[in-house]
N, C-alpha and C positions, 0 to 999 in steps of 0.2 A: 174520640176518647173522652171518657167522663173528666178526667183532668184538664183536657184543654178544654173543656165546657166551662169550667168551674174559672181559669185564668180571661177565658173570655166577658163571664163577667163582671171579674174585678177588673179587669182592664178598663171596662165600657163603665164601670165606676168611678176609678180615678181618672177617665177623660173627662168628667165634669169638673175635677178640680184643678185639670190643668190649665197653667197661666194664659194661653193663647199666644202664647208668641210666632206658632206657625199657623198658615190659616191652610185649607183644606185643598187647595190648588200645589200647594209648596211637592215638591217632587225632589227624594234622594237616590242617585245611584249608587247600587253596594257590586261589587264583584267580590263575589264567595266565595271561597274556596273549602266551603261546607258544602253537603250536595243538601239540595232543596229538599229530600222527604227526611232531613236532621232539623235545619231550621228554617223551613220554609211554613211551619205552623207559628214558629214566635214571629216573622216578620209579619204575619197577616195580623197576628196581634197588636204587634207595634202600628200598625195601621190604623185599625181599627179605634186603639187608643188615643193616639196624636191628629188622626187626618193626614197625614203626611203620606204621600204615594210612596213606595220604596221600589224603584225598577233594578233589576237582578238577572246580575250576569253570573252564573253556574261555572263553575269549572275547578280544575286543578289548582292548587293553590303555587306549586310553583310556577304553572304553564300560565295563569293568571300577575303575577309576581313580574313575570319573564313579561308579558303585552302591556303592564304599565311604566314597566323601562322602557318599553321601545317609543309609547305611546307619551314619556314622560309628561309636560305640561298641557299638552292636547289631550290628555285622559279625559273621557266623561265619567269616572267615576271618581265620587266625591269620599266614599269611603273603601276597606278594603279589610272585609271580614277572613282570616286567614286559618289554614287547621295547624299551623304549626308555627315559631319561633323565628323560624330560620328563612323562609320565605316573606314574612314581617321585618324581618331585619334588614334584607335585599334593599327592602322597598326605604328603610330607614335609612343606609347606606346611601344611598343615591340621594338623600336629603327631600326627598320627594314627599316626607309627610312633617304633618304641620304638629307641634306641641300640645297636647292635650291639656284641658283643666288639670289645676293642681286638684279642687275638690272629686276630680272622677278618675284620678293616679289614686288619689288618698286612699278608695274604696276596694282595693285592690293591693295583697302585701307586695313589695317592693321586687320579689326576686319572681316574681311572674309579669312583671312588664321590661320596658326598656330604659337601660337607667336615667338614659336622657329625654324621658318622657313621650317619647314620638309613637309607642304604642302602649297597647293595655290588655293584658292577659282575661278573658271572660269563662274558661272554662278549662279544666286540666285534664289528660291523662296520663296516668305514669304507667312504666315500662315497670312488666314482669314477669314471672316464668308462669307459665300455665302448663299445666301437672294432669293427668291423669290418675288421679287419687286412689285407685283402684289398685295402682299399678306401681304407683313411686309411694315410697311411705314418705311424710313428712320431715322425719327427722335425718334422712339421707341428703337431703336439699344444702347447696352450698350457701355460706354468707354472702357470696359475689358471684359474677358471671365470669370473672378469670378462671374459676374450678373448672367449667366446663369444656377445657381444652384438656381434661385428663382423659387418661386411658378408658375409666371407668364409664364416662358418660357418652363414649363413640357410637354413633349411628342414634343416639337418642334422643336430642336436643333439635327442633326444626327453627327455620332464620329463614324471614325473606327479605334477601340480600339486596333487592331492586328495587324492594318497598321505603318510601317517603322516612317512615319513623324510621326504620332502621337502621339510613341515611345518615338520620338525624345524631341516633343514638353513636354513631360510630363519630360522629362527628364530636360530641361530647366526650368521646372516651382518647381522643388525641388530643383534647384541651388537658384533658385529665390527666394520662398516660403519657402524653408522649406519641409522637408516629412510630416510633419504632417498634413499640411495646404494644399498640395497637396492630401494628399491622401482623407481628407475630403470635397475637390472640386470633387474628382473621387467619391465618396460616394454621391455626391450631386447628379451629373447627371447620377448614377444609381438611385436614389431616383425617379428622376425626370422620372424617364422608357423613356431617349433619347434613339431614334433607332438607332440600332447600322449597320453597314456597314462593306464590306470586305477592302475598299478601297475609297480613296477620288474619284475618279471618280462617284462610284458608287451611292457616295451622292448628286453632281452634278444632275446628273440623276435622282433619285429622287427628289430634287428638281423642277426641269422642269418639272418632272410630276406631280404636283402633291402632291405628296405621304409623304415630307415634308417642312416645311416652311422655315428652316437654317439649317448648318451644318459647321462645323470646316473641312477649307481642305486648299492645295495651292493653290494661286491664279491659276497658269495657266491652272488647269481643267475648268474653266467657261469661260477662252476665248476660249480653244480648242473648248470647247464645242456650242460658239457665231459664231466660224468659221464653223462650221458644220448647225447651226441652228439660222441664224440674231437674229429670231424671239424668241428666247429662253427666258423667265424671269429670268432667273438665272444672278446674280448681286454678284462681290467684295463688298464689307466691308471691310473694313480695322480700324483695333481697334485704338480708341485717344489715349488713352496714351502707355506709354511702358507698356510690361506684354509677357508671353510667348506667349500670342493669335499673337501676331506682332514679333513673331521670324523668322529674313531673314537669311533663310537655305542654303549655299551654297553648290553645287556639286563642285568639287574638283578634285584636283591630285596632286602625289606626285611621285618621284624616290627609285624606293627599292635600297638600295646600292650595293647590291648584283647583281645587272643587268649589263648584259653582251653591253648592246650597249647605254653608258650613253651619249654620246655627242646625239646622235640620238634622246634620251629620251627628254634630254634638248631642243632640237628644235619641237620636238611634243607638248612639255608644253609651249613654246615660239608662236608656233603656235595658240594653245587654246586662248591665249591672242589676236591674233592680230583683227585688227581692222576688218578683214572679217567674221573672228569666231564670234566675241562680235555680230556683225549685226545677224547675222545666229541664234544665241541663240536668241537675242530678237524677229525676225520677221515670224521664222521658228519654236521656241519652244516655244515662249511666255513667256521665261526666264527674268530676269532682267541682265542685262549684266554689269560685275563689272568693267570694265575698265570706267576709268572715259574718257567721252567722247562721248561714241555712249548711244544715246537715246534708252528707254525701249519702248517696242510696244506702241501706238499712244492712248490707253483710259489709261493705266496706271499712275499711280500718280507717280512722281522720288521717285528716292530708298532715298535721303537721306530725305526727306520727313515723312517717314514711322516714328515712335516712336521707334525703336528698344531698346531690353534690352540691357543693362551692362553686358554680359557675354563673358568668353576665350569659344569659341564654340569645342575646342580641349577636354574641360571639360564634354562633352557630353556622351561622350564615356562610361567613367565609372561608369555613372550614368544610363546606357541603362537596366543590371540586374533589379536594385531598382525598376526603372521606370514597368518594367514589373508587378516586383511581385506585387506593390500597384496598376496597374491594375487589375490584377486576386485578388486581395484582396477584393477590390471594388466592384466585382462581375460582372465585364464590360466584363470578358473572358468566 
């Protein structure tokens, strides 16, 4: 891609001005919970830039989460790049990660890390209704995602109930709400026979086809999906007020303490930050990019815009069981 040409060689520029504190032998383990064709292009960058080898372990960010508890001080991995809050939090729980610089918290507003600094928010996506424009007019659309347990919205609304953010979202909305009030909205749009999906892409997809008229996902499946197909119906929503429907979900990282190459660690998560990364998330993942500064892809509404909830996102975490079971309770598994 002509853009990662273009980051490739500002990178292989600002490597000349780097201080050298690592020398070219130096080796970082990351366990990702990104899949490799999202940022398996920045970490070759960060390479390339520092000298620094970066060995990458792929996988689920919980199922990854889940192997560094077991694995806790015997980890070989030094850091622990994650797609979501709540699996980051796990890992903070357990006290297994080490305190970041205050100057690379700084870089980053406060309510997309952890408040006790053990990780750091590098990229956002927020939850929102994706609309078939064609088909729902705009001014039909609720302020919240409680509306959508009314009569009027039955069989139209798709949720995938098994999916990570979903999880997540449900897990926010008991912080919010209450379990009872939660699990009686999850009652609702099983009431409602919403289709259910394996994943937010997949709703996306439907949508376009078709097959249904709204669905609860992130935003950045419908521009992926704009970039594959102009012509696509498929439309953000983004809800008026706060509520968990407008939860902006950061992906993240943190330092296990236990990691054998911590300066190195700190320059990988310093990296995440800079201003070529932040571009790269927005124009390459369709991410909203947390450093204040670089603009979110070009149809995007700014992130401070959004209504976001009142919530420590670190609190996520132990609310993920709960959140399940008053899904399967619901009847939605």
């Amino acid at each position: 891609m002509r853009r990662l040409t273009v980051l490739a060689i500002a990178f292989a520029v600002a490597a000349t001005g780097c201080s050298g504190s690592s020398d070219s032998a130096d080796t970082v383990t990351v366990y990702s919970g990104r899949a490799e064709e999202l940022v398996g292009p920045l970490i070759e960058q960060f390479e390339a830039a520092s000298g620094i080898e970066v060995s990458v372990r792929y996988g689920d960010s919980a199922e990854l989460a889940a192997t560094i508890l077991e694995e806790g001080e015997r980890s070989p991995a030094s850091v622990f790049l994650a797609q979501d809050p709540a699996s980051l939090g796990s890992i903070a729980l357990a006290g297994l990660f080490t305190e970041l610089p205050p100057a690379t918290l700084d870089l980053v507003p406060g309510r997309f890390s952890d408040v006790d600094g053990r990780w750091v928010g590098v990229s956002g996506r927020a939850r929102t209704l994706v609309l078939d424009t064609s088909v729902v007019p705009p001014n039909d659309l609720p302020a919240t995602e409680d509306a959508l347990v009314e009569a009027e919205w039955a069989g139209r609304v798709g949720i995938a109930p098994t999916n990570g953010s979903f999880l997540a979202f449900v897990a926010a909305k008991i912080l919010l709400d209450g379990e009872v009030a939660t699990l009686a909205w999850l009652e609702g749009m099983e009431a409602n026979d919403s289709p259910t999906f394996p994943k937010n892409s997949t709703i996306v997809s439907a949508v376009n086809d078709g097959r249904v008229e709204t669905g609860l996902v992130n935003h950045y499946y419908v521009l992926r999906a704009r970039a594959e197909d102009p012509e696509a119906p498929a439309a953000n929503y983004f809800f008026r007020e706060a509520s968990a429907g407008s939860l902006v979900m950061p992906a993240g990282v943190g330092i296990l303490e236990a990691g054998d190459a911590p300066d190195a660690a700190v320059e990988f998560v310093e990296f995440l930050l800079s201003v070529e990364a932040q571009e790269y998330f927005a124009q390459e993942t369709y991410e909203y990019p947390l450093v204040p500064g670089t603009e979110p892809f070009g149809s995007l509404p700014p992130l401070d815009s959004i209504p976001t909830p009142d919530i420590d996102l670190s609190d996520l975490a132990p609310m993920l069981d709960l959140a399940t079971d008053l899904v399967a309770e619901a009847g939605l598994l």
